[in-house]
N, C-alpha and C positions, 0 to 999 in steps of 0.2 A: 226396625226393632219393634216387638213387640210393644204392647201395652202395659201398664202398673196392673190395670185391670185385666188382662189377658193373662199375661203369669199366674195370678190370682185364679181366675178359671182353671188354667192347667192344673193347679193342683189339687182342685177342687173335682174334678172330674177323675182326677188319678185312681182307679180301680183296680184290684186284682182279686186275684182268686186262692186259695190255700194251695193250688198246682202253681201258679205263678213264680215265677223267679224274679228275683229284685236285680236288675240290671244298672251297674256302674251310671255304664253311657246316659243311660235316662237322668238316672240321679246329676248326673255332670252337665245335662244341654240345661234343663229346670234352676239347678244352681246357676250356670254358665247366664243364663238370660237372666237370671236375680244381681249376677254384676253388674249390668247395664242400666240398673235403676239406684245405684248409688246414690246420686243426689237426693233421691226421697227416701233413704235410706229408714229416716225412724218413723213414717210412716206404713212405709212395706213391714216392716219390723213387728211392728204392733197387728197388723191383717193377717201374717204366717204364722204369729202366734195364736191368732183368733182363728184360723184354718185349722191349726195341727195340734193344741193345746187342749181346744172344750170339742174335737169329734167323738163322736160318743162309739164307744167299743162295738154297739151295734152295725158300725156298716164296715166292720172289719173280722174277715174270716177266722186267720188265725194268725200266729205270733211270727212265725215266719214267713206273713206275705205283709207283714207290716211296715206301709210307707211312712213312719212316724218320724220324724228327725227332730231332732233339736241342736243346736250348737254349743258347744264344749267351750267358754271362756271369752267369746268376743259375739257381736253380731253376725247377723246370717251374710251381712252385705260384703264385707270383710272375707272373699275366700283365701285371700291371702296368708292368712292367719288361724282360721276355721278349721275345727274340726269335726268332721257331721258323724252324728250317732244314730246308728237304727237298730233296733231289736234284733235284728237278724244276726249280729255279730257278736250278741251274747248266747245266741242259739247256739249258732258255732262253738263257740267258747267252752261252753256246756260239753258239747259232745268228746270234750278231748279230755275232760274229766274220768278218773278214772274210782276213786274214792272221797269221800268228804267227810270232816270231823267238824260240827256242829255245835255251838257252846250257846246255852241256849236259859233263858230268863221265864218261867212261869207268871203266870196271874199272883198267886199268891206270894210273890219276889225270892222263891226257892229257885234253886240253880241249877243244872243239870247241860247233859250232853246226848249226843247222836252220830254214832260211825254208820257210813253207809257204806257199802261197794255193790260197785257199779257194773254191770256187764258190757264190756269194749263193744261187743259185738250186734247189742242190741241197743243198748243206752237205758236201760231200765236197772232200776236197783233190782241187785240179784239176792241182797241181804241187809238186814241193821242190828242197831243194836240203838234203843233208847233207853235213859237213864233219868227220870223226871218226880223228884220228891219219891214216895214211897213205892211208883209203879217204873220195873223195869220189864221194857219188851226187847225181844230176841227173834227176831223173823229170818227163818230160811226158806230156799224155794219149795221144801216140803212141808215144813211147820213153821206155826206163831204160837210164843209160849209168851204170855202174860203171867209178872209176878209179882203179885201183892206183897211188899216186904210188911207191912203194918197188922197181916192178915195171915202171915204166909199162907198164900193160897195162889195157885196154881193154874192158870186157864190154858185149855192149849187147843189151837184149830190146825185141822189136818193142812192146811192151806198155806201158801202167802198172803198175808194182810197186807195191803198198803198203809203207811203210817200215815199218808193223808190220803183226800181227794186230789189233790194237785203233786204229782209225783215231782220230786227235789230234781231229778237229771232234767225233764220235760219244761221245769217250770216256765219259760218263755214262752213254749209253746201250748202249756193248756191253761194257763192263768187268764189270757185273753179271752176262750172259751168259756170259760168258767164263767167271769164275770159279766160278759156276753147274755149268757143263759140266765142272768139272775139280778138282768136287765140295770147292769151297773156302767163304770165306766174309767179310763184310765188316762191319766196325764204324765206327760214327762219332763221335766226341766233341769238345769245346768245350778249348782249351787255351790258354793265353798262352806263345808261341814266342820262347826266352829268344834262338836268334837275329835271327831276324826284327823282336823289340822287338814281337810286337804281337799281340792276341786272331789266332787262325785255327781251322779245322772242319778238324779232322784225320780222314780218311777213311784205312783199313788195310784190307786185303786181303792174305788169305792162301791157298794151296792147297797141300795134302802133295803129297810124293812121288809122281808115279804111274809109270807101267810104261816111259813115253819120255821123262820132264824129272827135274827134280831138285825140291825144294820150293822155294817160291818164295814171297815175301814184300815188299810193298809200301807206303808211306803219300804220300797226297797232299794236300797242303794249301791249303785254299780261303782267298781274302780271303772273311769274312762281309758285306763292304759290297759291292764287286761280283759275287761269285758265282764268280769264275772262279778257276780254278788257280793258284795260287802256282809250285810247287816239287812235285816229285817225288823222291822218294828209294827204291830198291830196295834192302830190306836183304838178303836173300836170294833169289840167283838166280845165275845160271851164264854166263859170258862170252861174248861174240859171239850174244846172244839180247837185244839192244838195251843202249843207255849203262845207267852205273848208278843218276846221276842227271838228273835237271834242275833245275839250280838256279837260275831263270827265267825265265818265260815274260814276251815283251811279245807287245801283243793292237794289233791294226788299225795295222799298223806300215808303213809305204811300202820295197817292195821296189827292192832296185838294179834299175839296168836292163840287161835283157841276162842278169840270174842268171842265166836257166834254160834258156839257147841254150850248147850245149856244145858243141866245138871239141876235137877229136882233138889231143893235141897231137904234134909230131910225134919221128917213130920209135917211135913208141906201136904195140907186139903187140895189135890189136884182134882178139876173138872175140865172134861171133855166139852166142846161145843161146836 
């Protein structure tokens, strides 16, 4: 049998690549040989959290070659009971998404919402619809019409806009990048959500100050049964660089019809851009 220390290496040495594929059997010998040190169990406990807790986003490609685990409700030592969670399986989760409705809390504590649909075939939003205080946007894959209700006025780009830098279907997979790039970092832990009433995988992400943003700081919360996003909360960050939170996601939801056909309304100052 291995070493306390030798385990510890292994996973310390654990590398992939964004071509990489996350293999069960690996994930099963690594745990498999973590049963065997039971007896120093709250010592192991405390090193795999210091292994897989404070690595920092830079030595990891991207969200789907991410060896990040945490355990669901008991210790790591405890397989018997365990339930290992890795990013990959909200990637997954994601891609069987097909539309999302979005209910979503501003800076200024004004309320609003966001339909997206999705394209099966790509997994890229094909369209939205955002609804945030006095600006409503309408994005198709030929136009984005921006409209100032307070101003009525009109913007419209021959284009699709992304309503962020980090695309809603992708978000596993470019959020890691992202923060990466901007020399930040992310943690993951197991918690019971005294609002929520219920176990969720709290995912945080941070990045400092750099030379054009402000610092910026994140948590987002997964159901551990299906995978997918709960809730988004921004605890730091700076105004008009997206809501502050989301307190909602619903998943494969039947769009109104006609959302995303938009209609000049009239006496509306329209400008091209």
């Amino acid at each position: 049998m291995k070493s306390d220390k030798d385990i510890e290496q292994s996973i310390k040495k654990l590398a992939v690549k964004s071509s990489d594929r996350i293999h069960d059997r690996i994930l099963g010998k690594l745990l498999g040989r973590l049963d065997k040190s039971r007896r120093q169990a709250a010592l192991e406990q405390a090193n795999i959290w210091r292994i897989i807790m404070k690595n920092r986003i830079a030595g990891i490609s991207t969200a789907a070659a991410v060896i990040v685990l945490i355990v669901v409700g008991v210790t790591v030592m405890d397989r018997s009971a365990s339930q290992v969670y890795a990013i990959e399986q909200t990637v997954e989760a994601l891609r069987l998404v097909s539309s999302v409705r979005a209910h979503c809390t501003d800076w200024d504590g004004s309320k609003g919402q966001v339909w997206v649909k999705i394209n099966p075939e790509t997994g890229y939003e094909e369209s939205y619809y955002s609804e945030q205080g006095n600006l409503v946007i309408v994005a198709t894959p030929q136009k984005t019409y921006y409209y100032h209700k307070d101003k009525n006025l009109v913007r419209i780009r021959n284009e699709y806009v992304p309503a962020a830098e980090v695309r809603f279907s992708k978000l596993f997979e470019d959020l890691p990048g992202l923060i990466q790039r901007l020399n930040g970092r992310i943690e993951i832990q197991s918690e019971f959500d005294q609002d929520l009433q219920m176990d969720v995988i709290k995912i945080w992400g941070h990045v400092p100050k750099g030379k054009d943003f402000g610092e910026k700081e994140m948590v987002i919360r997964v159901d551990p049964e299906t995978k997918l996003p709960i809730n988004t909360d921004t605890i730091k960050g700076e105004p008009n660089q997206g809501v502050k939170s989301v307190d909602r996601f619903e998943y494969n939801v039947r769009i109104p019809e006609g959302l995303f056909e938009f209609e000049i309304p009239q006496g509306a100052e329209v400008v091209y851009e």
